[in-house]
Every structure is written in structure tokens, then in C-alpha cells.
N, C-alpha and C positions, 0 to 999 in steps of 0.2 A: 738498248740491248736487253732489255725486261723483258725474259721468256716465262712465258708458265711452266710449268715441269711437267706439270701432266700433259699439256697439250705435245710436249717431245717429244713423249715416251709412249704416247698414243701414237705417235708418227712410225716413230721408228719401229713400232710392233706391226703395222700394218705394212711397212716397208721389207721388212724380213718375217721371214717365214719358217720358224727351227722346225724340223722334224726330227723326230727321235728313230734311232734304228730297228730294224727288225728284232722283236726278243727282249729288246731293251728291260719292259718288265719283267719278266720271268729272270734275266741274270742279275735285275736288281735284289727282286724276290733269294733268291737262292745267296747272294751277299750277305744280304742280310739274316735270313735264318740261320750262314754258316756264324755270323758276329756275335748273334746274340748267345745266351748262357742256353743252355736246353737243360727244361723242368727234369729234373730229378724225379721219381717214383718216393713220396714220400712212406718212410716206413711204417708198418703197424704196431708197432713199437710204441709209439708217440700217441699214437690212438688207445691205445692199449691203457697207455699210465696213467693217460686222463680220467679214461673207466676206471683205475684203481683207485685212485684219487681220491672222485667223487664216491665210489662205495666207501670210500673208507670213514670219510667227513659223515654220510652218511648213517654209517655204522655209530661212529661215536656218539654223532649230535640225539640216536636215537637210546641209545647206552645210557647219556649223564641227560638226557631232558626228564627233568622232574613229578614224575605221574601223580596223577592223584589217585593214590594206592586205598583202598577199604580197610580200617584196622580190624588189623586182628585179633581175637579175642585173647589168643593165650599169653600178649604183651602187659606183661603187668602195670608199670607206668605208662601213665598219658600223661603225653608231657604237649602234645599240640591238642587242641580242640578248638573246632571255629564257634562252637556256643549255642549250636542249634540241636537243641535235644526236642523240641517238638516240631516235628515235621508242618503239623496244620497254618503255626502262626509263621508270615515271611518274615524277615528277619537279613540283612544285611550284613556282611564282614568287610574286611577291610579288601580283598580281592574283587570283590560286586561295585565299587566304587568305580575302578578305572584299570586298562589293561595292564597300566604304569604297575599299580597295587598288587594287580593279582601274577604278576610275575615276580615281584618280591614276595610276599606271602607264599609264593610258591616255593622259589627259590631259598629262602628260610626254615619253611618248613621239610624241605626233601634233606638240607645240611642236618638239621636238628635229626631229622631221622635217622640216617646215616652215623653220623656221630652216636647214635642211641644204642643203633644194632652192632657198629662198632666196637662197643665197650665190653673189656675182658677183666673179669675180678674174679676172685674164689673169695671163701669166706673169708677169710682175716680182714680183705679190706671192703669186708659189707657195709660196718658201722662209715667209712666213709663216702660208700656210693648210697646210703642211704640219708645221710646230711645232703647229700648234691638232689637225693628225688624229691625231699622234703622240699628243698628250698626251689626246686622246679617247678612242684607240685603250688607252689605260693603263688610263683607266676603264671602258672597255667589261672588261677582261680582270676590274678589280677588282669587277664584275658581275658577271662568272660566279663568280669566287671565295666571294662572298656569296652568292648564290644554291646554289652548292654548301653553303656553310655554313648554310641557311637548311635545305635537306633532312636534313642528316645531323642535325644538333639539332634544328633542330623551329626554330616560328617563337618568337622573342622581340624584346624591345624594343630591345637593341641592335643585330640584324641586319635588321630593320625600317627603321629610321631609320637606318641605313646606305643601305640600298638605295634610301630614297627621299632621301637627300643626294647620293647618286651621280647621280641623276637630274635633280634640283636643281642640282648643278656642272656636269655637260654642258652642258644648257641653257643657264648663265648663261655658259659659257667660249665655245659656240657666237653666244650674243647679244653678245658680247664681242667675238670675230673679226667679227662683221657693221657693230660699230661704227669698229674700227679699219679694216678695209675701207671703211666709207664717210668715212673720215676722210681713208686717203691718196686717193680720186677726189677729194674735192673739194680737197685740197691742191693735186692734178696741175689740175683745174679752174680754179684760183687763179692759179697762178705761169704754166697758157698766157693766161688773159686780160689776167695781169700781163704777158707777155710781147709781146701784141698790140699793149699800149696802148704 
């Protein structure tokens, strides 16, 4: 009693003969488009925030991306210099190395600057923003000295990470001078309304 199945079913299709009714498709059709969800009109709403979005990501990223600004003459401290004062000879910094570099040196240099134009003193506390340019002024020299060191050898890991620790303690001595600055205003702030009451 060993049938094949397909030879059955081959029979019995050839034995019967289904015809579907007139229309058939069309009232299937029409079931079906009533079953399914019907697309909604998506709003311009949704389009709209994504344009705002992206202008806005776009606004900022062009805001805080770090330019390479021209100094200007009437800044009295220099407190970044990459060491090329004669344009003829080429000469290497630490950003001409790799793009890794010259996004930190960039990134460094635009805080340093920031923090620089940031900074609010009147005279009484000159003799202290002037301890802070002195000892900036140190590091700016001990920049060009590694940087000279970085040309005549060649790059390595120790003048590397010099150069980018030089950059590192400016910063933090300058966000340092910004904190004890805003420490004696609000001391002075303190002791007149102490004085008021």
C-alpha cells in the first residue's frame, strides 16, 4: 500500500478541476485593502525638527570648532606659539606629525585661548595675573625648546608627551588663575555686603 504522494496529488488535481468565481479577485482585493491599516499623511512636523536639529548640531559644531585665529597684535601675552618665527626654514610642530596631534594641539590651544580672553582682573590683583604670565611665559619658552628638540631628532615618545604636557599645564595654571580670581571677587563681594549689613 506504498503510495507516493506526489503521484496522488498529481491525480487528484488533474481529476478536479476548481474554478474560482467571477470577481473573485477584485472582492479579494477590496478585503483586503479594507483589513489592512491605511498609510496615514505623515506630518511636516517630523520633517521640520529634523531640519532643526541638524541646523542646530550644525550651528554649534561650527561655534566651538577650534579656528586657527591670526594673533593679534594688541594681546599682550603670548602664551601659545608653535616656534616658527622664520618662515624660509620648514620646521615641524607637534600638529604636522598626525591628525591624532593636530586635533589636540588644536584643541589645547583654542582652551588656552579662551581661558586667556576670559580672564577678568583690575589692578589690585595684577601682581598676581602677573606671577601666572611669568610662569606661562616659562612654558611658552619651554615650547619652543621642545619643539626645537622635536626637529633636530625627529619625533619620539618623550618629546611628544612633553609637548602635549606643556599644553596641559598652561591650561590648567591658566584655569587656576581664573579660579583664584573668581575667588578674591567674591571674597571682595562677601566682606562689602558684610560691610553693608
Amino acid at each position: 500500500m506504498a503510495q507516493d504522494l506526489r503521484e496522488l496529488f498529481a491525480k487528484e488535481r488533474e481529476e478536479k478541476k476548481y474554478v474560482m468565481k467571477k470577481g473573485h479577485e477584485k472582492r479579494f482585493m477590496s478585503k483586503l485593502e479594507e483589513g489592512l491599516p491605511k498609510k496615514e499623511k505623515r506630518n511636516n512636523f517630523f520633517r521640520w525638527s529634523i531640519a532643526a536639529s541638524i541646523a542646530v548640531v550644525l550651528g554649534l559644531g561650527i561655534y566651538f570648532y577650534p579656528f586657527q585665529l591670526q594673533p593679534d597684535e594688541t594681546v599682550v601675552p603670548k602664551v601659545v606659539d608653535n616656534g616658527n618665527t622664520d618662515q624660509n626654514i620648514k620646521t615641524i610642530s607637534l600638529g604636522d606629525l598626525s591628525p591624532e596631534f593636530k586635533r589636540i594641539e588644536d584643541y589645547y590651544v583654542a582652551n588656552i585661548n579662551f581661558e586667556l580672553s576670559g580672564l577678568e582682573f583690575n589692578q589690585k590683583d595684577k601682581v598676581l595675573v602677573d606671577g601666572y604670565m611669568e610662569r606661562l611665559a616659562e612654558l611658552d619658552e619651554e615650547y619652543r625648546r621642545l619643539n626645537t628638540e622635536l626637529n633636530e631628532l625627529g619625533p619620539n615618545d618623550n618629546t611628544i608627551s612633553a609637548l602635549i604636557g606643556n599644553l596641559q599645564l598652561r591650561l590648567q595654571l591658566l584655569q587656576k588663575l581664573k579660579t583664584k580670581l573668581n575667588q578674591l571677587k567674591s571674597s571682595k563681594n562677601e566682606q562689602k555686603s558684610a560691610s553693608i549689613i
